[in-house]
LOLO-928639 format. One record per residue (C-alpha): residue number from 1; x, y, z. Coordinates in Angstrom, 1 decimal, always signed. Each point is the difference from the previous one (the first is absolute). Last residue first. Example, Ala and Ser with C-alpha at 12.3 -4.5 7.8 and 13.67 -1.06 7.14 Angstrom:
<num->2&xx->+13.7&yy->-1.1&zz->+7.1>
<num->1&xx->-1.4&yy->-3.4&zz->+0.7>
This chain:
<num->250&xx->+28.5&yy->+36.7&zz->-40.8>
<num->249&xx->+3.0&yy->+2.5&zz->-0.8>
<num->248&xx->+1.6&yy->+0.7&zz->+2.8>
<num->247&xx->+0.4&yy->+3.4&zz->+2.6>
<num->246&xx->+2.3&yy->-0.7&zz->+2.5>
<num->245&xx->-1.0&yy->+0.9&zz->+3.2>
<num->244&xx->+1.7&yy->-2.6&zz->+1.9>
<num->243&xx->-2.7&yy->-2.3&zz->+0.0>
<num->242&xx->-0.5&yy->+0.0&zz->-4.0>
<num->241&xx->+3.5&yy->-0.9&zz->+0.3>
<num->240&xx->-0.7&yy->-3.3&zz->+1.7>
<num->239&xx->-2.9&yy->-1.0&zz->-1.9>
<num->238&xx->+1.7&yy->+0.8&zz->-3.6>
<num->237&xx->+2.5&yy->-2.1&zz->+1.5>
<num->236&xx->-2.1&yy->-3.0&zz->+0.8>
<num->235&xx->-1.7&yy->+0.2&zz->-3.2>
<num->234&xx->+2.8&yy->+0.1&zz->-2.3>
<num->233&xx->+1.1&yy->-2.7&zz->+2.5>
<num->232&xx->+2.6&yy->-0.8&zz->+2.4>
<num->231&xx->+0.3&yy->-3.1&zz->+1.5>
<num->230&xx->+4.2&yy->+0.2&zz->-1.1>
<num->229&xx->+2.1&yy->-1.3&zz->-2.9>
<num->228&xx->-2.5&yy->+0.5&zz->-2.9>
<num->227&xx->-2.1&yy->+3.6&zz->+0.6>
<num->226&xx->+3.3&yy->+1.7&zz->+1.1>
<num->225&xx->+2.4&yy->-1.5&zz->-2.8>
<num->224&xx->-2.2&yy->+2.2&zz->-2.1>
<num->223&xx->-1.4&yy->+3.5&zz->+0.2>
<num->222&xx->-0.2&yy->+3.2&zz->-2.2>
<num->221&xx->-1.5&yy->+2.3&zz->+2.0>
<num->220&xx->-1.6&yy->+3.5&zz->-1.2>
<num->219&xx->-0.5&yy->+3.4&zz->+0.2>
<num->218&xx->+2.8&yy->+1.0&zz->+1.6>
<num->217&xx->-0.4&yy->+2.2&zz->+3.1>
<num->216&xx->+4.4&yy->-0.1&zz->+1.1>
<num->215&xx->+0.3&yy->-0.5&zz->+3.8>
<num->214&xx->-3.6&yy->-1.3&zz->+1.4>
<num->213&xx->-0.3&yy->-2.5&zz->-3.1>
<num->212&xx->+3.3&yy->-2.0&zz->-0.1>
<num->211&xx->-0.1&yy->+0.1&zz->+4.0>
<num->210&xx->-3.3&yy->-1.7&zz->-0.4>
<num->209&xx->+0.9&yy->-2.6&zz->-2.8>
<num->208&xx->+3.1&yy->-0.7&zz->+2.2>
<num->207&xx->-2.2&yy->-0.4&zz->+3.0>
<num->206&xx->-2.1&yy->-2.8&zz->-2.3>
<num->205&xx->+3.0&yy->-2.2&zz->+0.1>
<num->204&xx->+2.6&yy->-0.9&zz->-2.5>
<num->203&xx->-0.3&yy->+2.7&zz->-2.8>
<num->202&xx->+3.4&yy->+0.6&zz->-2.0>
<num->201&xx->-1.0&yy->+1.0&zz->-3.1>
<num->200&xx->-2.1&yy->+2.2&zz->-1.9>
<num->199&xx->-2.2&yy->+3.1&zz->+0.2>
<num->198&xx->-1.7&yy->+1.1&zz->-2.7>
<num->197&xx->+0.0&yy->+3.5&zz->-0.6>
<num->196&xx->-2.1&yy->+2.9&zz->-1.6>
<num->195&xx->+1.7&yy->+2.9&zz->-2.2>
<num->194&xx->+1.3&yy->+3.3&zz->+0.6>
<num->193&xx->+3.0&yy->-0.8&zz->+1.2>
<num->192&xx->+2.2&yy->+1.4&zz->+3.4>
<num->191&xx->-2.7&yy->-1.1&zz->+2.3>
<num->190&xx->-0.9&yy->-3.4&zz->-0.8>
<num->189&xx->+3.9&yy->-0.5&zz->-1.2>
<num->188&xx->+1.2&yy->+1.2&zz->+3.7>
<num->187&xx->-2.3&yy->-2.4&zz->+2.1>
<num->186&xx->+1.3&yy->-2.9&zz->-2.6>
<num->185&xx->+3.5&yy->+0.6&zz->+0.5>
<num->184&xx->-0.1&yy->+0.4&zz->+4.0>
<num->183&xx->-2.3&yy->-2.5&zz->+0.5>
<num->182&xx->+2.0&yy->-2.7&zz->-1.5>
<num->181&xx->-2.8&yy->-3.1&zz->+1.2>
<num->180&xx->+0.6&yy->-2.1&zz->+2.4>
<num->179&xx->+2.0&yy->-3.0&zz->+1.6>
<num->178&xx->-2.1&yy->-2.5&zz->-2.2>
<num->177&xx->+3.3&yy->-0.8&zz->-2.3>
<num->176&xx->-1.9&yy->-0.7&zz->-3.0>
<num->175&xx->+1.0&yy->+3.4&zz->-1.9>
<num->174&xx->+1.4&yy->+2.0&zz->+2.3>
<num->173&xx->+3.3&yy->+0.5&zz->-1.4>
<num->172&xx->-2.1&yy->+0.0&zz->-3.6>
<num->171&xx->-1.6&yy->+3.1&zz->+1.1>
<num->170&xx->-2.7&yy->+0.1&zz->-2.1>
<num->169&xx->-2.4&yy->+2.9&zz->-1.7>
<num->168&xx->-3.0&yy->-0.8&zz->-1.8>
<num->167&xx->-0.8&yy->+3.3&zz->-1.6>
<num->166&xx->-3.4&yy->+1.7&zz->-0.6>
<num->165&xx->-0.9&yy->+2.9&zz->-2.1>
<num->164&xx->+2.8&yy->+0.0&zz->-2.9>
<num->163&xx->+0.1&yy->+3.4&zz->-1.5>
<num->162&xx->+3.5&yy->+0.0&zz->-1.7>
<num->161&xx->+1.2&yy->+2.9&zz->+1.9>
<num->160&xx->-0.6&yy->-2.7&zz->+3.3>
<num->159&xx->+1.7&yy->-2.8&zz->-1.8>
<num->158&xx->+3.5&yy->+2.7&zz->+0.1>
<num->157&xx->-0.4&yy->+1.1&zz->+3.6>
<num->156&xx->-0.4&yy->-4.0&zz->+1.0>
<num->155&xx->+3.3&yy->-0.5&zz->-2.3>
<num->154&xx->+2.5&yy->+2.8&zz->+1.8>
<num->153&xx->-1.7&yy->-1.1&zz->+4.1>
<num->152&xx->+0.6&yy->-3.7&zz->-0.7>
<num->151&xx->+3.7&yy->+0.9&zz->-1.6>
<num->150&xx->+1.2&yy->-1.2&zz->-3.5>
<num->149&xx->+2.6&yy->-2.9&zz->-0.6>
<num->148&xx->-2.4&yy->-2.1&zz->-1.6>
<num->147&xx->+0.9&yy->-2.9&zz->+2.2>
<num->146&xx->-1.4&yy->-3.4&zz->-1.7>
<num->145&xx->-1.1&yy->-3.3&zz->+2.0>
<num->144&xx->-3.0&yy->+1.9&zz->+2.4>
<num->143&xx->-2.7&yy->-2.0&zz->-2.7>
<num->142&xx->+1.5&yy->+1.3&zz->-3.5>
<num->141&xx->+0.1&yy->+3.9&zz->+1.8>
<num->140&xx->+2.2&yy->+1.5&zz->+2.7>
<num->139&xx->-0.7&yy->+3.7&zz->+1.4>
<num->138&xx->+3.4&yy->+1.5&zz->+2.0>
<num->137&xx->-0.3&yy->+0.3&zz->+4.0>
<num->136&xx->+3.1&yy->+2.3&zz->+1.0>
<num->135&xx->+2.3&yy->-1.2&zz->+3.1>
<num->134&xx->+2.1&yy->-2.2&zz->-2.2>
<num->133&xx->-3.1&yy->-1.8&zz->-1.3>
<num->132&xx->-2.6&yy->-0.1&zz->+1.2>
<num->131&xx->-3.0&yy->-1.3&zz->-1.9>
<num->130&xx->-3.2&yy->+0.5&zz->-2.7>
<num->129&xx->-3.2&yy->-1.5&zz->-1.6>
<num->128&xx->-2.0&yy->+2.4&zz->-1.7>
<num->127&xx->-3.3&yy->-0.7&zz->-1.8>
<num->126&xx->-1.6&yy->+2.0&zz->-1.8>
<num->125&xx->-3.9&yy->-0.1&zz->+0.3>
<num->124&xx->-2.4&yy->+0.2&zz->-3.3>
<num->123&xx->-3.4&yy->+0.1&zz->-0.4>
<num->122&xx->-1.2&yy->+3.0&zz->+1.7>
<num->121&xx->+2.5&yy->+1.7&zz->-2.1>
<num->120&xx->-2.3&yy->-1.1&zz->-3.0>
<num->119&xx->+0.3&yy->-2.3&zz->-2.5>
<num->118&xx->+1.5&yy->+1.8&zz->-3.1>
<num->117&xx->+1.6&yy->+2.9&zz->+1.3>
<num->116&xx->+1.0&yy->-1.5&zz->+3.2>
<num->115&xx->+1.6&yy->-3.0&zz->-1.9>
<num->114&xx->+1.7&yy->+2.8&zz->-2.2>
<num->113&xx->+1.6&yy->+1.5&zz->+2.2>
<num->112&xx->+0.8&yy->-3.4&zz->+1.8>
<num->111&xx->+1.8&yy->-1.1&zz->-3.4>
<num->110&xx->+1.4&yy->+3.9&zz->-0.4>
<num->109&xx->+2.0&yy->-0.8&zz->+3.5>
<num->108&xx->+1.4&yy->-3.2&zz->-1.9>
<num->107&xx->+3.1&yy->-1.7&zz->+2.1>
<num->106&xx->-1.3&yy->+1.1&zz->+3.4>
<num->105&xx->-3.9&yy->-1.0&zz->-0.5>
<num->104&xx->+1.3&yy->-3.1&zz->-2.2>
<num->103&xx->+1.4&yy->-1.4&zz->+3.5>
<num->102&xx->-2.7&yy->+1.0&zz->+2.3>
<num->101&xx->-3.6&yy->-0.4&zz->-1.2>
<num->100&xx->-3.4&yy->-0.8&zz->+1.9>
<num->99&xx->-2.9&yy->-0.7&zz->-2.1>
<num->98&xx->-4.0&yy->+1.0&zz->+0.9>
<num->97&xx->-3.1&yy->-1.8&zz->-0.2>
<num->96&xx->+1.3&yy->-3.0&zz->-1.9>
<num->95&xx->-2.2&yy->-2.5&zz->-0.8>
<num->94&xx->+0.9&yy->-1.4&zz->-3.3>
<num->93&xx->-0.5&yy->+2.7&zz->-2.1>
<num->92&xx->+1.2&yy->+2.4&zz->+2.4>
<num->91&xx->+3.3&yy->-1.6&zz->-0.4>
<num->90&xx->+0.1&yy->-0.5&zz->-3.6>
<num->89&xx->-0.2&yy->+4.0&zz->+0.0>
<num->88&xx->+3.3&yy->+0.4&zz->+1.8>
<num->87&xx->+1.7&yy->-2.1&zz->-1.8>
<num->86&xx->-0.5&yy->+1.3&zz->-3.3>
<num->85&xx->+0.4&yy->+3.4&zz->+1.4>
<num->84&xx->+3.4&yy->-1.8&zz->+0.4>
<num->83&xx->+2.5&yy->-1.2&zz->+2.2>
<num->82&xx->-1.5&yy->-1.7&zz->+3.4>
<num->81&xx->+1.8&yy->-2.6&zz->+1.3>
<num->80&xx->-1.3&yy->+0.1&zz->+3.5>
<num->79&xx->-3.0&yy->+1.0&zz->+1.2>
<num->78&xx->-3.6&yy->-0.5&zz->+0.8>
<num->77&xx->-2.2&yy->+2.0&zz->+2.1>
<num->76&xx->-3.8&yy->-1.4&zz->+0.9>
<num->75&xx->-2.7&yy->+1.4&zz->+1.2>
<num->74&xx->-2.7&yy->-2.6&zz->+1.6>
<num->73&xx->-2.0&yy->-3.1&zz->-0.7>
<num->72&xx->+3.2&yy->-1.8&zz->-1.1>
<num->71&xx->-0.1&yy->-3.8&zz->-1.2>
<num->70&xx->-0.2&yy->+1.1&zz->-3.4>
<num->69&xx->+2.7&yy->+2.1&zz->+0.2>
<num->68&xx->+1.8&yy->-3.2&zz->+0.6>
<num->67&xx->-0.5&yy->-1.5&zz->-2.6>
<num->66&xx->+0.7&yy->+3.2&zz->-3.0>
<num->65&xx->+3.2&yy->+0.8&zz->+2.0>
<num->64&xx->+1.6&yy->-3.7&zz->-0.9>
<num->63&xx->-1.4&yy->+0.3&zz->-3.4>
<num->62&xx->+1.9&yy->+3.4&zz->-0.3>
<num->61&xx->+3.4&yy->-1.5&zz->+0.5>
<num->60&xx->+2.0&yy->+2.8&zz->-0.3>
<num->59&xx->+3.4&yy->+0.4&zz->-1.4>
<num->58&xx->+3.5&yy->+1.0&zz->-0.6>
<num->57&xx->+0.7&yy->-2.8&zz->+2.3>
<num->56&xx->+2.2&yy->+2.1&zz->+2.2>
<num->55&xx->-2.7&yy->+2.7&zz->+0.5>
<num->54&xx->-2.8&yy->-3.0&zz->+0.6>
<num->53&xx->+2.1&yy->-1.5&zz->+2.8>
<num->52&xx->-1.6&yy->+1.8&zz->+3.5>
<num->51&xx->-3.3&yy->-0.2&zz->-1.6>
<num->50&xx->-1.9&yy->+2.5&zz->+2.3>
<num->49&xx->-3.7&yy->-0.2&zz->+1.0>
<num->48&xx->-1.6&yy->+3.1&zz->+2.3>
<num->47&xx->-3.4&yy->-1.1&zz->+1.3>
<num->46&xx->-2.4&yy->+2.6&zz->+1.2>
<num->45&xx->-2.7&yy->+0.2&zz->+2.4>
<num->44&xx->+0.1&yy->-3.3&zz->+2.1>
<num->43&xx->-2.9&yy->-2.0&zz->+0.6>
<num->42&xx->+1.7&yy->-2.8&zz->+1.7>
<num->41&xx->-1.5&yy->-2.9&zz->-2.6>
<num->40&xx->+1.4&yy->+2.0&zz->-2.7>
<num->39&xx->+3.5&yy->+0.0&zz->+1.8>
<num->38&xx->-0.1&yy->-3.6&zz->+0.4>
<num->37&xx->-1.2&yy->-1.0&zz->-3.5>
<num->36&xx->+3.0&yy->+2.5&zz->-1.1>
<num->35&xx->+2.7&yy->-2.1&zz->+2.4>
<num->34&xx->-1.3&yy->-3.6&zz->-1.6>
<num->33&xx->+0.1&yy->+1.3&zz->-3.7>
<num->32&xx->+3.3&yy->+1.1&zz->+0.5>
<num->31&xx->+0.9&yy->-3.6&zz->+1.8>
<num->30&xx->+2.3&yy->+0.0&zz->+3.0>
<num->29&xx->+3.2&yy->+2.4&zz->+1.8>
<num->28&xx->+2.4&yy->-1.2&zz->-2.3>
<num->27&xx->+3.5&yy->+2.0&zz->+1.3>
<num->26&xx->+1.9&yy->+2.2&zz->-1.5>
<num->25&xx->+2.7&yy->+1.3&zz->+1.5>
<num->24&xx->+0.6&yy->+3.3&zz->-1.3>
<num->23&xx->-1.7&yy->+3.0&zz->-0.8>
<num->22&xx->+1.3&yy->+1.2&zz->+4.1>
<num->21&xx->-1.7&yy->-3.2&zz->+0.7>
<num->20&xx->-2.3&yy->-2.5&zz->-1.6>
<num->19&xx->-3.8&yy->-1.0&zz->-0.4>
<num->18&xx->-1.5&yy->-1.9&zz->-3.1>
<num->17&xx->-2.9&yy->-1.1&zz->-1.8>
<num->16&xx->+0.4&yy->-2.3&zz->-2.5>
<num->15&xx->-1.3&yy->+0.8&zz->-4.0>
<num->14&xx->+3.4&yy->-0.4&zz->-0.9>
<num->13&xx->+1.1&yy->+3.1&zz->+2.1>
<num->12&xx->-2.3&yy->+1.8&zz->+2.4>
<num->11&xx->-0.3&yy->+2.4&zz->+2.7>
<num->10&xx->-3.6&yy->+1.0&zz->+1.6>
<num->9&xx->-0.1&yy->+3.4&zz->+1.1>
<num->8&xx->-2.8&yy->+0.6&zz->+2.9>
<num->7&xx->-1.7&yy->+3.9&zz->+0.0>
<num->6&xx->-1.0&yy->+1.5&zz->+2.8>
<num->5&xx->-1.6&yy->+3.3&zz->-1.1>
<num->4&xx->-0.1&yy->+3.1&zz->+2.5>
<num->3&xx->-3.2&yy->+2.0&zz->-0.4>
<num->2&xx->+0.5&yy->+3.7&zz->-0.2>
<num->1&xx->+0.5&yy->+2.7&zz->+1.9>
């Protein structure tokens, strides 16, 4: 079996870190700099970073990536506005260990071809962000504000003939809300696809994290609200589902 990875995400727009609800609601939740300094000092893992607003501005700001890379002693995954190879490559120029895509994944399926070709499939994680709607749960892209009209189950068969490896998926009816993750979605994706998930919102306690695990084996966590509105910790957690028979990355 393998290791289970716990994995913070860190929200940002204008080089602030921020928290919300259901992709809404944004709140400032402190200092980007501030939050990484704080993970590094916990020892995480991983470090997933998102810029909530960079698909709307048609743009990254690389120099802003560069920084605070430099304040991170472990993995990092940065998304949001990604386009090009171009793009891409900047990326693991400035500190980049992997990139997370959503928007320009499901507009350009030969762009993520081509990512994979070129980079590695190691490289490169999909991210897919869906919602109910009308009893069916349809993917949404531009940061949860655009309905694409096709099903979850329709677009995670269609990145999966691609050959992506790993895919962020999100409930966005979760997302925030710290009643729980959508095990039923996420426990069918990890066995319906051939490729790896990372599983994303809805944690408020370390039972949900538990449930999450016990019901659907994913291979990793993605956590965030948790680790800032309660005393739990990468650590704590790791501790706690360590024992419960979990096994987690150390």
């Amino acid at each position: 079996m393998n290791k289970i990875r716990i994995i913070p995400t860190v929200l940002y727009r204008n080089n602030i870190a921020v928290r919300g609800k259901k992709f809404n609601s944004w709140r400032v939740s402190g200092s980007l700099l501030q939050t990484i300094r704080l993970y590094s000092l916990r020892e995480i893992d991983e470090l997933i970073f998102l810029d909530i607003s960079a698909t709307q501005k048609k743009e990254i700001n690389f120099k802003v990536i560069d920084e605070f890379a430099d304040e991170c002693f472990m993995p990092i995954t940065v998304g949001g506005g990604i386009r090009s190879l171009t793009d891409i490559e900047e990326l693991f120029k400035v500190g980049a260990d992997r990139v997370c895509i959503n928007t320009q994944a499901f507009k350009n399926p030969n762009f993520i071809k081509n990512a994979i070709k070129t980079f590695g499939a190691q490289s490169i994680i999909v991210s897919v962000d869906y919602k109910l709607i009308d009893s069916k749960f349809y993917v949404f892209i531009n940061s949860g504000s655009i309905n694409t009209n096709i099903e979850l189950k329709d677009y995670l068969k269609k990145i999966e003939e691609i050959g992506i490896k790993e895919v962020m998926l999100t409930s966005i009816d979760h997302d925030g809300m710290m009643r729980g993750y959508d095990i039923k979605n996420i426990s069918n994706a990890n066995i319906n696809y051939n490729f790896k998930l990372i599983a994303s919102g809805g944690a408020g306690s370390q039972k949900d994290v538990l449930d999450l695990l016990l019901a659907s084996h994913v291979d990793a966590i993605s956590c965030s609200s948790i680790f800032y509105f309660t005393e739990t910790t990468p650590l704590s957690l790791k501790n706690f589902l360590s024992r419960n028979k979990i096994n987690i990355r150390t």
